[in-house]
C-alpha positions as CSV (number, residue, x, y, z in Angstrom):
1,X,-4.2,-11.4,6.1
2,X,-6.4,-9.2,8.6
3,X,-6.7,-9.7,12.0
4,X,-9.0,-11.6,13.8
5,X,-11.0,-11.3,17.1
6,X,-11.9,-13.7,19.8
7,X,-15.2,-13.9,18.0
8,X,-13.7,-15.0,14.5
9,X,-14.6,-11.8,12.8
10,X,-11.7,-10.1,10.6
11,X,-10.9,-6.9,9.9
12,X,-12.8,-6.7,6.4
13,X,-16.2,-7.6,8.2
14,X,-16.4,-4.3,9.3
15,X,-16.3,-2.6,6.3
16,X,-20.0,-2.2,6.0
17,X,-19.9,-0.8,9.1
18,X,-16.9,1.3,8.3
19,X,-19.0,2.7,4.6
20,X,-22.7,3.2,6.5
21,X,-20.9,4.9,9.3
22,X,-19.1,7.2,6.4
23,X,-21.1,6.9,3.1
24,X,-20.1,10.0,1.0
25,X,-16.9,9.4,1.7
26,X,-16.7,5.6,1.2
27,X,-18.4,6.2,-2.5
28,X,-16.2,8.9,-3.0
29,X,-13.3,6.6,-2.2
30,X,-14.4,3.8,-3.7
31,X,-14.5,5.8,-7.5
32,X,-11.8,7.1,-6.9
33,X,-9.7,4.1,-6.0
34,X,-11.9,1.7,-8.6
35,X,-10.9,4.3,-11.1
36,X,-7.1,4.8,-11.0
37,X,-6.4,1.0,-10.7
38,X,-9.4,-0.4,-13.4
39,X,-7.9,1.9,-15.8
40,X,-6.5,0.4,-19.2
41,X,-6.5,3.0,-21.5
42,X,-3.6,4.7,-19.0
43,X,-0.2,5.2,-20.3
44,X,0.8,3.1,-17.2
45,X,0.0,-0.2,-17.7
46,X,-2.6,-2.3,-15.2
47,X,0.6,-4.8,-14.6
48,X,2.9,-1.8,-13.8
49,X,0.1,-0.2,-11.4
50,X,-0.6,-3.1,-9.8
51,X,3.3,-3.5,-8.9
52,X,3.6,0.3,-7.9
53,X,0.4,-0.8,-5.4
54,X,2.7,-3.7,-3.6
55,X,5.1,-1.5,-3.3
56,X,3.1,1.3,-1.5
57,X,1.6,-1.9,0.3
58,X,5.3,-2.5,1.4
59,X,6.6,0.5,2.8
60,X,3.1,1.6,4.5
61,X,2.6,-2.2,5.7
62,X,-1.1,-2.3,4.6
63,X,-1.7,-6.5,4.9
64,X,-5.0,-6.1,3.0
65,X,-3.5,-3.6,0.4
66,X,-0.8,-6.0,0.0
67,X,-3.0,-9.3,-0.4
68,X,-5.3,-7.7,-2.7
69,X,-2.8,-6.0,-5.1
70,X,-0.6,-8.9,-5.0
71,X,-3.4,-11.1,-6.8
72,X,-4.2,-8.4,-8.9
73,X,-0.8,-8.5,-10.1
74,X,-0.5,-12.2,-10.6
75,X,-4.0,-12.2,-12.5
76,X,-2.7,-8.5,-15.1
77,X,0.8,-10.9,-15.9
78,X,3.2,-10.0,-13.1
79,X,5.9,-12.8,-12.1
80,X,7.3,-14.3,-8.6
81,X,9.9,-12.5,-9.7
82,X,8.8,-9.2,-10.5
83,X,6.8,-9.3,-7.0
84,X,10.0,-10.2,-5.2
85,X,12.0,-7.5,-7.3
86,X,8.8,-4.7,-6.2
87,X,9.6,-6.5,-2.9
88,X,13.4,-5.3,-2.8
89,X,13.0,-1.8,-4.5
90,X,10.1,-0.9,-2.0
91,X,12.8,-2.0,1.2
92,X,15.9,-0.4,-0.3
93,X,13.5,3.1,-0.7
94,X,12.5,2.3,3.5
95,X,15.9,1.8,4.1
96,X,16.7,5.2,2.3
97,X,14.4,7.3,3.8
98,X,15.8,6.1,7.6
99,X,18.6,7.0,6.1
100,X,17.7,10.7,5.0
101,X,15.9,10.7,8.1
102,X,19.3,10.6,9.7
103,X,20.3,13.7,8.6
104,X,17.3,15.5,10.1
105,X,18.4,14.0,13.0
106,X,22.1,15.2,13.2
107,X,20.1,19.1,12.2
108,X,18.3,18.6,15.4
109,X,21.2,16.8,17.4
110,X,23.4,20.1,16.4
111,X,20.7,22.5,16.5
112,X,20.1,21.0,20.7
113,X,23.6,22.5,21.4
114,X,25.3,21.3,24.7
């Protein structure tokens, strides 16, 4: 699901660069990330974490999130159908916030005056 160049390379084959470029703060994000979805001993399950993820994925449109938390899913249980449910929560909270958004744009609509 990454892009590709006119040389064949994807977006993930720069990740090395990306980390030796950045290296304290790869690791750091690296433990970090490796830690809050590896966890089992949480009171939120690794199913239910992995279907918060695609959801995240969703509504900040992050192709590689979205690939890799969606087979993370599959393989801790989740369903077609609880993707496609994650799927239809995460647009109808987009939708809502375009919507709220909307109101902070009649405030500055109003507060323009004439």
């Amino acid at each position: 699901m990454s892009s590709t160049n006119a040389a064949g390379r994807t977006d993930r084959d720069f990740m090395p660069k990306l980390r030796r470029a950045a290296p304290v703060e790869a690791e750091a994000y690296t433990n970090f990330s490796s830690t809050v979805m590896s966890r089992t001993d949480g009171t939120v399950p690794p199913k239910y974490r992995e279907l918060i993820a695609i959801g995240v994925a969703l509504t900040t449109q992050c192709r590689m999130c979205l690939e890799s938390h969606t087979v993370a899913a599959k393989k801790a249980g989740a369903s077609e159908e609880e993707i496609a449910e994650t799927a239809f929560v995460a647009a109808a909270l987009r939708a809502g916030a375009a919507y709220t958004h909307g109101f902070a744009a009649m405030r500055c609509f109003d507060e323009a005056g004439h």
